[in-house]
N, C-alpha and C positions, 0 to 999 in steps of 0.2 A: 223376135217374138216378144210379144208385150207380157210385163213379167207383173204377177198379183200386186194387188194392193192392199193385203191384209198382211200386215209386221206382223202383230198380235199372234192371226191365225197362223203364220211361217213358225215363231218362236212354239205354239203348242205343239203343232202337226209333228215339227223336231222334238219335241221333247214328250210331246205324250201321249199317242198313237201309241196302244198295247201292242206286244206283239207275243205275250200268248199270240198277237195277231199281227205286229207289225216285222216283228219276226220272221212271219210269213213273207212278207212285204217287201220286195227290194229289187235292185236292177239286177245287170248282166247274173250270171250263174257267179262269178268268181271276180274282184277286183281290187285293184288295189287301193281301193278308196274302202270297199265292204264288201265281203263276200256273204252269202247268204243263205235258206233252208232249204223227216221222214219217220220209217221204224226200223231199228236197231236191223242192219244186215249182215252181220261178221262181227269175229272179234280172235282174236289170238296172234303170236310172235309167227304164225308161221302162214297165214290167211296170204292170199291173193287179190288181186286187182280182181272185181269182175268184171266178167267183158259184155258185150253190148249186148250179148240176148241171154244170157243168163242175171237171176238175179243170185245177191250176194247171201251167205251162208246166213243162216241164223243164229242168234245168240247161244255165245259158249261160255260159261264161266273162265275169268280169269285166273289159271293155274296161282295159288296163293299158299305159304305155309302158315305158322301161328301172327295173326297182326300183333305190331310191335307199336309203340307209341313215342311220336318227336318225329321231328324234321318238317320244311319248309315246302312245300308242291308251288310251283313256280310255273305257271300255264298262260300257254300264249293265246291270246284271244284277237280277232280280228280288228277292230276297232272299239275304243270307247265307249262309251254310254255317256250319254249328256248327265245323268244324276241314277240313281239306284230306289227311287221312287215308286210302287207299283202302281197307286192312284195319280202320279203326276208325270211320269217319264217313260216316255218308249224305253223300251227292252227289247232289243232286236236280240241276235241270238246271243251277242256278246254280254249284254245285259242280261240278260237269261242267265246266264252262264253262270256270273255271279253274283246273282241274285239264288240262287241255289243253296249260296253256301251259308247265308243269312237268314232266308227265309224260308219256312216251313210251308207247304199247300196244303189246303182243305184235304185233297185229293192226290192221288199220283195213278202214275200206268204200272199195271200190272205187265208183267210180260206177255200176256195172254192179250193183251190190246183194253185189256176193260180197266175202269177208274173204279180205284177203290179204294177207302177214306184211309186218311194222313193223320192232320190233326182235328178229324174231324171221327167222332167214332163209330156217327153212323149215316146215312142218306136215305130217307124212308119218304118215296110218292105217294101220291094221294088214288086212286084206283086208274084214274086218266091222265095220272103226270103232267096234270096242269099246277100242282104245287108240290113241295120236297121238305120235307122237316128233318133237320142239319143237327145235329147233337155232337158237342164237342167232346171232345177225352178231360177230364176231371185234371187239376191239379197242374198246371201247365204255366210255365210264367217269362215274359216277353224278358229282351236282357236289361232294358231300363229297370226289371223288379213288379213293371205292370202283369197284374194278372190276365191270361186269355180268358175271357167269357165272352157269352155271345153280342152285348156289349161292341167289343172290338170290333166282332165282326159285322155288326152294324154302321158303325164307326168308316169300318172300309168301303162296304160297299156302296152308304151313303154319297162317299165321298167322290168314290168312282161313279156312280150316279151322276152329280153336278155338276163333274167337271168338261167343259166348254165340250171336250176333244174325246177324253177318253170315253165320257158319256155314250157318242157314237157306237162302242160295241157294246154299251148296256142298256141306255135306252129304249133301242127299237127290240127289247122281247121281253119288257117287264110294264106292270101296270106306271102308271102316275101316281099311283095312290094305295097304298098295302102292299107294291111290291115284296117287303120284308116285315112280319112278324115277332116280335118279342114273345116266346114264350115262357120261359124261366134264364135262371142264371146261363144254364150251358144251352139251349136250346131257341132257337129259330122255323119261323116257318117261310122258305120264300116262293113266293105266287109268281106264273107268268103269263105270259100272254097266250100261247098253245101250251097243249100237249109235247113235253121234251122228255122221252125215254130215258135220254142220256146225257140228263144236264149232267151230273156233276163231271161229268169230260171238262166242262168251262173252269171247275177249279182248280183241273191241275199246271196251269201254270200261270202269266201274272195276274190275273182276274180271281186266282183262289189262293196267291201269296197273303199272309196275315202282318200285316205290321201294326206295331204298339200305337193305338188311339193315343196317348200321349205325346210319343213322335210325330203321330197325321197331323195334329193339332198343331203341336210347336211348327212344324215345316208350313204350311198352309200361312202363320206369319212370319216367317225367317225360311224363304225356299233356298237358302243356301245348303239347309240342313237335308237337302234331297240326298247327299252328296255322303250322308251319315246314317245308311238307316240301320234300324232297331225293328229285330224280328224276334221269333225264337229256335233259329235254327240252329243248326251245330258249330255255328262260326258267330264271332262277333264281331263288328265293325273296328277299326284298331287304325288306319290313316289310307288316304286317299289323295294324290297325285296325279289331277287329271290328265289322262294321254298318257301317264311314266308306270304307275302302278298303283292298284288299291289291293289293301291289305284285311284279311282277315282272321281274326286270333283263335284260337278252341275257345269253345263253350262250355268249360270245366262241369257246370250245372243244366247240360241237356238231357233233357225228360225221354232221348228217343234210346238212350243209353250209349256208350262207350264211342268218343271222338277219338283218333288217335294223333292226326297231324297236329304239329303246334299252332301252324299256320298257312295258310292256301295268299297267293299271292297270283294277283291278274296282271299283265302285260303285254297293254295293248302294241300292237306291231299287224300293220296296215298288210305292207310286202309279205305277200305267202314267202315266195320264196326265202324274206329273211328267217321270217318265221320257224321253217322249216328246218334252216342251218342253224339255227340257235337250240333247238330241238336235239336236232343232229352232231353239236360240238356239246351239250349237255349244260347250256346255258339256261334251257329251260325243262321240263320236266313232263311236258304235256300241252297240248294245242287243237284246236280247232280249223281245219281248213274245207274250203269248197272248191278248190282250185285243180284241177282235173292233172294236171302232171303233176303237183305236190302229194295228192292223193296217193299215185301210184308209185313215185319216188317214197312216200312212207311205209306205202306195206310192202314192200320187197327192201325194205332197212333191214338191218340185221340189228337186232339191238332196242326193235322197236315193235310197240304191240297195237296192232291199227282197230278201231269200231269205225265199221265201215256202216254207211244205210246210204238207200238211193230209192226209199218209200216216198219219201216227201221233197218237197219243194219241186214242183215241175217250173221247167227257165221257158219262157215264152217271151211272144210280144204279144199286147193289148192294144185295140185300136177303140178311138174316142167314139162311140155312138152316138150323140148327141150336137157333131158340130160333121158339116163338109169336109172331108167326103163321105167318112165311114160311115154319117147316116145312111147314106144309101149300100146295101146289102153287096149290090153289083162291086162296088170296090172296095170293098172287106172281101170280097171273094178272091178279086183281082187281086191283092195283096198275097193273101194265103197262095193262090197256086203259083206265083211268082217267087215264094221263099223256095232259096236254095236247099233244101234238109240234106241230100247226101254231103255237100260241103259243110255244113254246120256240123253234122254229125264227125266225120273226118278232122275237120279241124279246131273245131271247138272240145267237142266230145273226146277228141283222140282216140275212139274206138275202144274208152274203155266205159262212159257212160250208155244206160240204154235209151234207144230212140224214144221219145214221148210222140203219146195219141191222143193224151186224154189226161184229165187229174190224177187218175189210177195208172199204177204202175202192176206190171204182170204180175202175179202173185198175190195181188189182193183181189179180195172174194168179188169187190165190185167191179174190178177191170171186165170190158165189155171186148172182147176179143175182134168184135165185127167193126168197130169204130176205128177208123185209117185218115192219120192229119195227110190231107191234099200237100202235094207241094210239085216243087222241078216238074210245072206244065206252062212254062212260059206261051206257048200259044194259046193257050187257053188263057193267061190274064192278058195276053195285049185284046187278045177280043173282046173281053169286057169294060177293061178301059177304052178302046173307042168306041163302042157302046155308051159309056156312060161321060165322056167327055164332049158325043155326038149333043147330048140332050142336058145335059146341067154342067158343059166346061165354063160357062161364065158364069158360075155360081163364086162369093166370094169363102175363101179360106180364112176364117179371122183367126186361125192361128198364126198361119206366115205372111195373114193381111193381103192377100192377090188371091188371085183366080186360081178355080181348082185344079184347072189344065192348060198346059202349055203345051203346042208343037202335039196335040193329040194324047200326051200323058198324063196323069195325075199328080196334082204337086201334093207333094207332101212333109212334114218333120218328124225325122225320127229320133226322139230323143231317149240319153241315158244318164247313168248316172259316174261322173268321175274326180279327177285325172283317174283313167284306169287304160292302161296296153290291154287286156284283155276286152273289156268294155267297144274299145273302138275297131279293136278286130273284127268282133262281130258286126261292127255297124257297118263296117267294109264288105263283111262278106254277105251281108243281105242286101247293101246296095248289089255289090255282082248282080244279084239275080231281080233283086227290084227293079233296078233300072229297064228295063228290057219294056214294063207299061208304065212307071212311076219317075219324074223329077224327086231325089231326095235329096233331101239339106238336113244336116248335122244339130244338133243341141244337147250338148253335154253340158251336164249340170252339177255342182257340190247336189250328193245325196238328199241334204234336209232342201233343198230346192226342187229336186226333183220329186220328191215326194209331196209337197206341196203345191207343186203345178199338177201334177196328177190327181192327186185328190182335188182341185178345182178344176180341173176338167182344161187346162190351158197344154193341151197338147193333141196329137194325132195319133202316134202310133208310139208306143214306150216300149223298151224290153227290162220284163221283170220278172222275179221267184216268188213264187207263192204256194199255196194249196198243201196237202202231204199231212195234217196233221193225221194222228192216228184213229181217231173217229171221224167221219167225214160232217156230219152237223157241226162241226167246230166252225166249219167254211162258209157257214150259209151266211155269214154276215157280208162276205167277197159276192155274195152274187144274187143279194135278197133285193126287190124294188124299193123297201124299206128305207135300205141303207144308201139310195142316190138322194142327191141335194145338193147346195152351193158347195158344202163339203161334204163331199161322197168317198164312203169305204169300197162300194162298188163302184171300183176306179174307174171300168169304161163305160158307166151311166146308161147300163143296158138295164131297162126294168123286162121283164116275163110274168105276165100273170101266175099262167099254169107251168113254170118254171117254180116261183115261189110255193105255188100248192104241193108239186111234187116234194121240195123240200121238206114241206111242212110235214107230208104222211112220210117221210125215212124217216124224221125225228119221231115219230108217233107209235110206229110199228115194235113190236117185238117179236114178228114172224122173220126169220134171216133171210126167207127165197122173196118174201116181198120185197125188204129192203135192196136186197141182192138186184132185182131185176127195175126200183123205182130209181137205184144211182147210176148203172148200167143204161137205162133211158135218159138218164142226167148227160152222159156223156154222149151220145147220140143227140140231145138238144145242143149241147155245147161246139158238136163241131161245127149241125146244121145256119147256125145262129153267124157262124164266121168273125166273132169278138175277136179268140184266141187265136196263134198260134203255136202250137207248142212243137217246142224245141228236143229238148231232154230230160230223162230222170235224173238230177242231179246227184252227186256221190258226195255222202258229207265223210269224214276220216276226224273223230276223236283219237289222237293217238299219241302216245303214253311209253315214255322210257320202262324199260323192260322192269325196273325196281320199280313202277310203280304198282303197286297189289291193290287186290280187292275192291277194283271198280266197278263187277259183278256181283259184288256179294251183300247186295242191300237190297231189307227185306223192309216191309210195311210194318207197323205197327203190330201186327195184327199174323204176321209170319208170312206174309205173302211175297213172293220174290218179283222185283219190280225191275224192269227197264232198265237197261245199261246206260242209252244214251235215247233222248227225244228232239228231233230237227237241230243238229246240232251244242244242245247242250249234256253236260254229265254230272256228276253229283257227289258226292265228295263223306260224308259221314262214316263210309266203309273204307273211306280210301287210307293206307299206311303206304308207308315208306320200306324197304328194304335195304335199310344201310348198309 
């Protein structure tokens, strides 16, 4: 496979792809190179696996008596982060994660699913919510000693603005010109290109993290300093050990009131599995997995308190629309009814994730019940592929550089992202059933390559997590026409007119049965389209030694009780120790 030619573009695409959105972003469901992303579904020492047609309980307070203050939370996170940047560095979930304990968002999720202001004190639309006037909390100071004013947050967003890569998810839904507003010390007006109901959903995670215009500054000439940031959240930055641990101290002078841990410590550890036994001999204190037997090996610990969710991140493959063969519908079809789903689901899934249809998982109000992912109809895709190998098989592949068909089948590459055993299971057990219309050949890639051949479009068919946030406009940048180009966020370069229009009116609407029935037609366009395949609702498992308290008990500025855990990340200001 002829591999890009843009260094430049590999070094951003790794390092600064948001994943408020990149997050979303990733291969197989679970690996051990990266595991990857929902809404809060479980939570308590004595909670269950769910199994594959039920979903998982709702959020329960974490049983806690008076918090005590001191001790070290020591949490295991899946991989690294290239730097802790929100204008310059992906944040997948592991950067997420700890980036939490640094930095402050405009916005956060309430438990009820809706955004409601953080460090921001209020989000007031214009009558058509085509603009939002941002009014911060008074009195608020970064840990450099910089003050927060609106300032800053011009500062960030500017920033996020211009840069090459991250720009891509800001960009395409704000003007060129008056985007943002200065209107006093604490106050902003930002303008966008439609009507968005439900922008500030965009602040609450890294697109509405706040860091010190003084740090943006200093790092933009010394990007070593990505590696150091300065927010104002309830932790301060204290040492960082790329791959070993990054460290963070209490915030003795945080404005959101009473920190109790001394210090929160991140440790990256790739292997769920070890992850899990470090968890389990008390080496670590809390952890993050996606890995479907780790999942259920922890809620049935004794000793151990699992936040389970399986809202978000559906695990699919994407196929390239824009290059032979998947431009042709016929073998995006042939693809789809050729995936094996009861074996994926069996041996992937283990029977304890639920089957995916669609970007909605059962249980949420858009899940469209009549929408059913095709699959195990082998005779049905060889009939399409000779069909389509009848009439365009000496078309050229300029992915694998040959012909699109050989011997009557469709060539094709299925690539993922590794070294990961779980990774390549899957790519075995969809060969089983591809093969049957399809020649498939292998490409397994280091993650920040595969993410980089995919967003240029230098592949055929990927398997990747995405989708799941808690408000579904989060997503539209994954599937706007907007967002295809040399480097496209809308990875499989599928543009939709009246896909985009639809988008447009669920951002617009404030009526719940319209929005209800225009995402519900979403998911109806989405299977008819044949891009995705989807696999499963993935199971994320924050889970947390029994002493550790009060991961539930944080509330918004404002007294509102917010979200346990968001596509795999959790949050730490409430959290104590039980010595």
């Amino acid at each position: 496979m002829s591999q890009s030619k843009h260094p430049y573009a590999l070094r951003l695409i790794a390092l600064a792809i948001p994943l408020a959105l990149l997050a979303a972003a990733c291969a197989n469901g679970d690996s051990e190179a990266l595991d990857e992303p929902g809404e809060d579904a479980g939570v308590g020492a004595e909670s269950e696996a769910p199994d594959a047609t039920e979903a998982p309980a709702p959020d329960e307070p974490v049983a806690a008596g008076e918090p005590v203050a001191g001790g070290v939370l020591r949490y295991g996170i899946e991989d690294d982060a290239d730097g802790i940047n929100p204008t310059a560095t992906a944040l997948a979930a592991s950067g997420l994660v700890m980036a939490e304990a640094v930095f402050d968002p405009l916005a956060a999720w309430a438990e009820d699913g809706t955004a409601v202001p953080y460090l921001a004190e209020s989000f007031t639309p214009n009558d058509d919510a085509t603009s939002w006037v941002v009014k911060l909390r008074p009195g608020i100071k970064f840990h450099d000693g910089t003050d927060l004013t609106i300032d800053a947050i011009i500062s960030n967003f500017e920033t996020q603005y211009a840069d090459p890569l991250v720009g891509l998810t800001v960009r395409p839904f704000y003007p060129e010109e008056g985007a943002i507003e200065r209107i006093d010390d604490l106050t902003a007006r930002f303008n966008l290109l439609e009507s968005n109901q439900y922008w500030p959903t965009v602040l609450t995670g890294q697109l509405g993290y706040v860091s010190s215009p003084t740090w943006i500054a200093a790092a933009l000439e010394d990007p070593t300093l990505d590696q150091q940031p300065v927010g104002t959240g309830p932790f301060k930055f204290d040492l960082r050990e790329e791959d070993s641990v990054t460290r963070f101290v209490r915030n003795d002078d945080y404005w959101g009131g009473p920190v109790y841990l001394d210090a929160v410590e991140f440790v990256p550890v790739p292997d769920p599995d070890t992850r899990s036994d470090l968890l389990l001999q008390g080496e670590l204190d809390a952890l993050q997995t996606l890995d479907q037997a780790n999942v259920d090996l922890l809620t049935n610990s004794a000793g151990i308190t699992s936040i389970l969710d399986d809202s978000g991140d559906e695990e699919f493959a994407m196929m390239n629309s824009a290059v032979p063969p998947f431009d042709d519908i016929r073998a995006r079809r042939a693809l789809t009814l050729a995936t094996p789903q009861d074996n994926y689901e069996a041996l992937i899934g283990l029977g304890l994730s639920r089957r995916a249809n669609s970007l909605f998982a059962p249980g949420s109000p858009y899940f469209n019940p009549d929408v059913v992912q095709e699959g195990d109809d082998p005779e049905g895709a060889v009939a399409l592929a000779v069909e389509y190998c009848a009439e365009k098989g000496t078309e050229i592949n300029t992915t694998i550089e040959g012909p699109t068909c050989t011997d009557g089948k469709i060539n094709i590459e299925l690539q993922y992202s590794g070294p990961s055993v779980v990774g390549t299971r899957i790519a075995e057990i969809l060969d089983e059933g591809w093969s049957v219309a399809f020649n498939v050949s292998f490409q397994e890639l280091p993650l920040d390559q595969h993410i980089l051949d995919t967003a240029f479009g230098l592949y055929n068919v990927s398997t990747w997590g995405q989708f799941g946030e808690p408000d579904p406009s989060m997503d539209n940048v994954w599937l706007m026409c907007r967002t295809v180009g040399e480097v496209s966020l809308n990875w499989p370069k599928f543009c939709d007119e009246e896909r985009d229009e639809l988008l447009l009116s669920a951002q617009a609407t404030t009526d719940p049965a319209e929005r209800v029935a225009l995402y519900q037609e979403l998911s109806q366009m989405l299977r008819d389209d044949y891009i995705y395949i989807f696999f499963n609702h993935a199971i994320w498992n924050n889970a947390f030694r029994d002493s550790v308290k009060g991961v539930c008990d944080r509330v918004s500025p404002d007294g509102i009780p917010l979200r346990c855990s968001v596509i795999g990340r959790t949050f730490f200001n409430s959290v104590w120790l039980d010595q």
